[in-house]
N, C-alpha and C positions, 0 to 999 in steps of 0.2 A: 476418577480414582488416580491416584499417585503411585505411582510404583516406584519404591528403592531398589536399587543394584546394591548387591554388596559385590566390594572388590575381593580376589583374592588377597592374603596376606603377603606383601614383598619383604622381605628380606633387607635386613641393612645395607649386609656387605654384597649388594647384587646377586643373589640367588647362590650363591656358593654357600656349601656348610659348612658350621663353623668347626669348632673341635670337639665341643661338648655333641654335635651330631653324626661325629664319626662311627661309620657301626661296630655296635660289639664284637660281632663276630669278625671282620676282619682285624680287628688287634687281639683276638681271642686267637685266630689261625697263626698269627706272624709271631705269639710267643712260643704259640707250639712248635711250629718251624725252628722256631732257635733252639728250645728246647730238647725235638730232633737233632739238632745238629750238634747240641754239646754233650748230650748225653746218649744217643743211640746207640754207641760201640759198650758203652755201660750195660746195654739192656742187654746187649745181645751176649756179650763175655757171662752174664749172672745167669742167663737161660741155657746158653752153651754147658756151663758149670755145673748145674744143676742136671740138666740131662747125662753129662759123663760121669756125676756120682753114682745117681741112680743106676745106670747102664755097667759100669767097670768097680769092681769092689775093690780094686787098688789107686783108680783115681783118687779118692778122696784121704788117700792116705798120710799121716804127718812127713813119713819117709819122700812121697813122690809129690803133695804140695811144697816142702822145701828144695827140694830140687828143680823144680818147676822154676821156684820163687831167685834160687841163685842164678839158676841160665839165665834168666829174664834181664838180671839189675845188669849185666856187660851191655846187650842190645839197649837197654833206656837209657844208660848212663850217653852214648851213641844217639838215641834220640832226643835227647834231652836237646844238646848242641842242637841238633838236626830242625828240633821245633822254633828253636832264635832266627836260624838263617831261612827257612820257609816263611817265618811270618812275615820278613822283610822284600819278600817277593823273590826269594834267591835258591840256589839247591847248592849241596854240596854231596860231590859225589867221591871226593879223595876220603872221607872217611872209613873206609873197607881197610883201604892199605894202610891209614894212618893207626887202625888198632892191634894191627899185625906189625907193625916199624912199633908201634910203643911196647906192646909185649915179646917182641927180641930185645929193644932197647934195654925196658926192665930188667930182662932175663943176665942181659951181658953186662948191667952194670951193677949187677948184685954183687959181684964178684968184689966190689968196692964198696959194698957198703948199703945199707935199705936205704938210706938217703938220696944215695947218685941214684939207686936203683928206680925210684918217686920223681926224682928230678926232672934227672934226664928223658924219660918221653914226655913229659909235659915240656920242657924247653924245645924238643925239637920239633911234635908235632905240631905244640903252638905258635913256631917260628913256621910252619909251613901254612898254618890260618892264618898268618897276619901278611903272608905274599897273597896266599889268593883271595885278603879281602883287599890288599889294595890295586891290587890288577882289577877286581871287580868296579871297586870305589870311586879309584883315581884314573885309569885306564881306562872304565868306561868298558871292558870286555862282558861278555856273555858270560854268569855265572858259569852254564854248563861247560865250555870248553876250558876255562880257568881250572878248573875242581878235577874234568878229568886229565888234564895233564898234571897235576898236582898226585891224582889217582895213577898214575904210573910211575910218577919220578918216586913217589915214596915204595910205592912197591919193586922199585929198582934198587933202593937205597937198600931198602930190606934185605933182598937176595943179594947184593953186595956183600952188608955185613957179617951173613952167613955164607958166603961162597957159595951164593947158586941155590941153599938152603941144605948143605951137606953138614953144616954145623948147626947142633942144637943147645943152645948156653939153657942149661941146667941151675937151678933153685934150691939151695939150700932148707931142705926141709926142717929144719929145726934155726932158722934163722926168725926173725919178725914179720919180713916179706912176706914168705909163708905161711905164717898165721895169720895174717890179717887176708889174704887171701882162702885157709881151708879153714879158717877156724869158726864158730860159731856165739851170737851170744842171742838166751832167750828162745831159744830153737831155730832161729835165722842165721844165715851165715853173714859172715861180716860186710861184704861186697852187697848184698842187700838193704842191710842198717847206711853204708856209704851211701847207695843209689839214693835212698829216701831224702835222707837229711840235706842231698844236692837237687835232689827234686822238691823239699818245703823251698829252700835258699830261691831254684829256679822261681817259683811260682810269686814268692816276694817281689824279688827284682821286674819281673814282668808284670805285674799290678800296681805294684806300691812303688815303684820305682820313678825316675825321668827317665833315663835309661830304657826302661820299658815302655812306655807311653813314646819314645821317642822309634823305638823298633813297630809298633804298629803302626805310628804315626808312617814312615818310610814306607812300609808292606802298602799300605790303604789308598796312599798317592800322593809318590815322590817329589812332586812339583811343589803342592801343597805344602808338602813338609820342611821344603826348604825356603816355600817365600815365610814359614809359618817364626824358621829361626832356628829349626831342629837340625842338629850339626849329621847331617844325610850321610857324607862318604866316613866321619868317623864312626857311626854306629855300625853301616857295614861291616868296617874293619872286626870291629868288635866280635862282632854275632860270628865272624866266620873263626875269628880266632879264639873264639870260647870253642866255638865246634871241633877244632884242632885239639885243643887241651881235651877237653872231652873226651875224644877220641881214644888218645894216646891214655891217658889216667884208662878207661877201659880197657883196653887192650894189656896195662900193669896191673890190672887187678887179673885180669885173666891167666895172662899170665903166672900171679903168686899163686892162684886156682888150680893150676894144672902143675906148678912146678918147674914150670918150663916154656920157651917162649917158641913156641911152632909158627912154622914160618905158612903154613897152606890155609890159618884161618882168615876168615877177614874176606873172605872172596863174596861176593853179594851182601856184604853188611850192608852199602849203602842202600841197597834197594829195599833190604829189608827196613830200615831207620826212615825211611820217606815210605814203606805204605804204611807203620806205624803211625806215623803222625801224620797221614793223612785221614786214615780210617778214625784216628782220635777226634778227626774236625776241626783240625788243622788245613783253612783254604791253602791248595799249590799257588792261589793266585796270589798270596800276601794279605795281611791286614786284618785275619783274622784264624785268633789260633789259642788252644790250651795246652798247658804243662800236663795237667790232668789227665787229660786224654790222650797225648801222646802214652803215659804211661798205662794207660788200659789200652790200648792200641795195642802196646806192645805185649802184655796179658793175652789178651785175648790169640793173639797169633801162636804163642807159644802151645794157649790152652791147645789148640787149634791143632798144631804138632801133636801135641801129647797124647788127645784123642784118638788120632792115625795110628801113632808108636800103639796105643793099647787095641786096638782092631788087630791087628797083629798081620791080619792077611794082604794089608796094602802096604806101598812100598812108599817109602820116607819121601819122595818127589812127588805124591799126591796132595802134600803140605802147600809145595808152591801153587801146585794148581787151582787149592782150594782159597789159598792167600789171594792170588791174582783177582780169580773171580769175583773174592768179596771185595777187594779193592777198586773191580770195575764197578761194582754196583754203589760203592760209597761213593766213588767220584759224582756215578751218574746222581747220585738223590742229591749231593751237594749240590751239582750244576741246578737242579730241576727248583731246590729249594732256595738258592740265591735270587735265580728268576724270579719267583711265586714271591720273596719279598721283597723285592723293586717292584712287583706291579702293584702292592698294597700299599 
C-alpha cells in the first residue's frame, strides 16, 4: 500500500502574513485608540455638561452659557498659538505675561486711537515670539528656558509701563474698542465670534496648509524633516511668533472686555493654555495635535470651574486641583495609548 504525505501549505512570502491576514481586531483596537485620543476630552466635556444641567438649574442657563462661552474665547485664543508651538515639539511658557503686556498695551494705546490700540500688542508681543523662536531655531536653546525668560522680561516691561502696576489706562466705553470687546452679536459676545473664526482659519492652515504639514512634519522628527526639505528653523520661528500675536490679540480683547488693562491677570495662563491642549490630545511630545481639541480642552476646564463656582461650598482653588488631576490622568492614557499603538 502507498501512502501519500500531504505537506502543509508554505506560504510565498516565507511564513510572514501578508496584509490581507492582518487581524481585525488589532486594526479594529488602533482606530479606537486614535479615536480615544481625538475625541475623549469630547466625551467627557458632553457627560460633564449634561450632569451640571441636570444637577444646577442655573447651569444651563443662556445668561451663564454666554459667559462661560466669553471667559473661554481669551484662554483659546492663548491656546490656539499654544497648540502650533506643542505640535512642533516646543512649549511656550512667556504667554501669561504676553496677554497681560498686550491688554496694558491696548489699554494705553486707546488713548490714540482703536487702531494703535489693535496694533500695538500684536507688534510688540509678536516681536517678542519671533526672539524666542529664533533663540529656539537658530540658537539651538531649550524651548523652556527661552519662553521663560521671555516670561519675565515681558512681565517686567509690564510693570514698567504702569510703574510697578500703580497705573491702570482705562477704556473708553463708548469708543469701538469697547464694543468689540462688551458687545454682542446673535447672543454671543464678540470675542467669541473672534475666537471661532481664528480657530476655522487655525484648523485650515494646519491641515490644508504646507505650513501645516511642515509644523507636524518638525513635531514628528526633526532630522527627518530637514533631510525631507521642510524649512525646520523657519517654521519654528513661525509657530512661536503666531503664539506671541496670539497672545497679545487676547490679552486686547480682554482687555476692551473689562475696559481696562489690569495688570495681575495673565499669572498661570500658560499652564492653563498647555493642559488645554494637552488634555485636547495635543501629544507634549510634538507631531501630533488638534485645533479642535485644544478648544474643548479649553471648555471643558472652564465647564470644570463653573461646576465648583455652582457647588457653592468649595473654594475656587479646588478647580486647579481638579484641572491637575485630570491632566495627570490624560497624560497617563496618552503615554499608555502611544505604547499600545507602536506595539500594533
Amino acid at each position: 500500500m502507498t501512502v501519500t504525505k500531504t505537506q502543509a501549505p508554505v506560504s510565498v512570502d516565507g511564513g510572514k502574513p501578508t496584509a490581507g491576514d492582518e487581524p481585525v481586531g488589532s486594526a479594529r483596537s488602533e482606530r479606537l485608540s486614535a479615536l480615544v485620543q481625538q475625541h475623549g476630552a469630547l466625551a467627557v466635556l458632553v457627560i460633564v455638561s449634561l450632569v451640571a444641567t441636570f444637577s444646577f438649574d442655573s447651569f444651563g442657563t443662556g445668561d451663564n452659557v454666554s459667559n462661560m462661552a466669553t471667559s473661554s474665547a481669551f484662554l483659546a485664543i492663548v491656546a490656539l498659538g499654544m497648540t502650533f508651538v506643542i505640535i512642533t515639539g516646543g512649549i511656550d511658557l512667556s504667554v501669561g505675561s504676553l496677554f497681560a503686556l498686550g491688554g496694558v498695551l491696548a489699554a494705553w494705546g486707546s488713548r490714540h486711537g482703536t487702531l494703535v490700540a489693535l496694533l500695538l500688542p500684536l507688534v510688540v508681543c509678536g516681536a517678542v515670539g519671533v526672539v524666542n523662536g529664533l533663540l529656539v531655531a537658530r540658537s539651538r536653546l531649550a524651548p523652556f528656558i527661552v519662553t521663560l525668560a521671555a516670561m519675565l522680561g515681558a512681565r517686567g516691561l509690564m510693570l514698567a509701563i504702569t510703574d510697578e502696576g500703580a497705573n491702570t489706562y482705562l477704556i473708553d466705553k463708548g469708543s469701538f474698542l469697547a464694543e468689540l470687546g462688551q458687545g454682542s452679536t446673535l447672543g454671543l459676545g464678540n470675542p467669541v465670534w473672534i475666537m471661532l473664526a481664528l480657530f476655522v482659519a487655525g484648523a485650515v492652515v494646519l491641515r490644508r496648509t504646507r505650513f501645516g504639514q511642515h509644523v507636524y512634519a518638525v513635531g514628528g522628527n526633526e532630522d527627518a524633516a530637514a533631510l525631507m526639505g521642510a524649512p525646520v528653523a523657519r517654521t519654528k520661528i513661525l509657530v512661536y511668533t503666531l503664539s506671541g500675536v496670539l497672545a497679545g490679540l487676547a490679552g486686547a480683547l480682554n482687555a476692551a472686555w473689562l475696559a481696562s488693562g489690569v495688570t495681575i491677570l495673565g499669572n498661570g495662563m500658560e499652564l492653563e493654555a498647555i493642559s488645554a491642549v494637552v488634555i485636547g490630545g495635543t501629544l507634549l511630545t510634538g507631531g501630533l495635535g488638534y485645533v479642535s481639541g485644544s478648544l474643548v480642552g479649553v471648555l471643558l476646564l472652564k465647564v470644570i470651574q463653573n461646576v465648583i463656582n455652582q457647588i457653592g461650598s468649595l473654594d475656587s482653588s479646588y478647580q486647579q486641583v481638579v484641572s491637575g488631576a485630570f491632566l495627570a490622568v490624560v497624560v497617563v492614557a496618552q503615554t499608555w495609548l502611544g505604547r499600545r499603538r507602536q506595539l500594533m
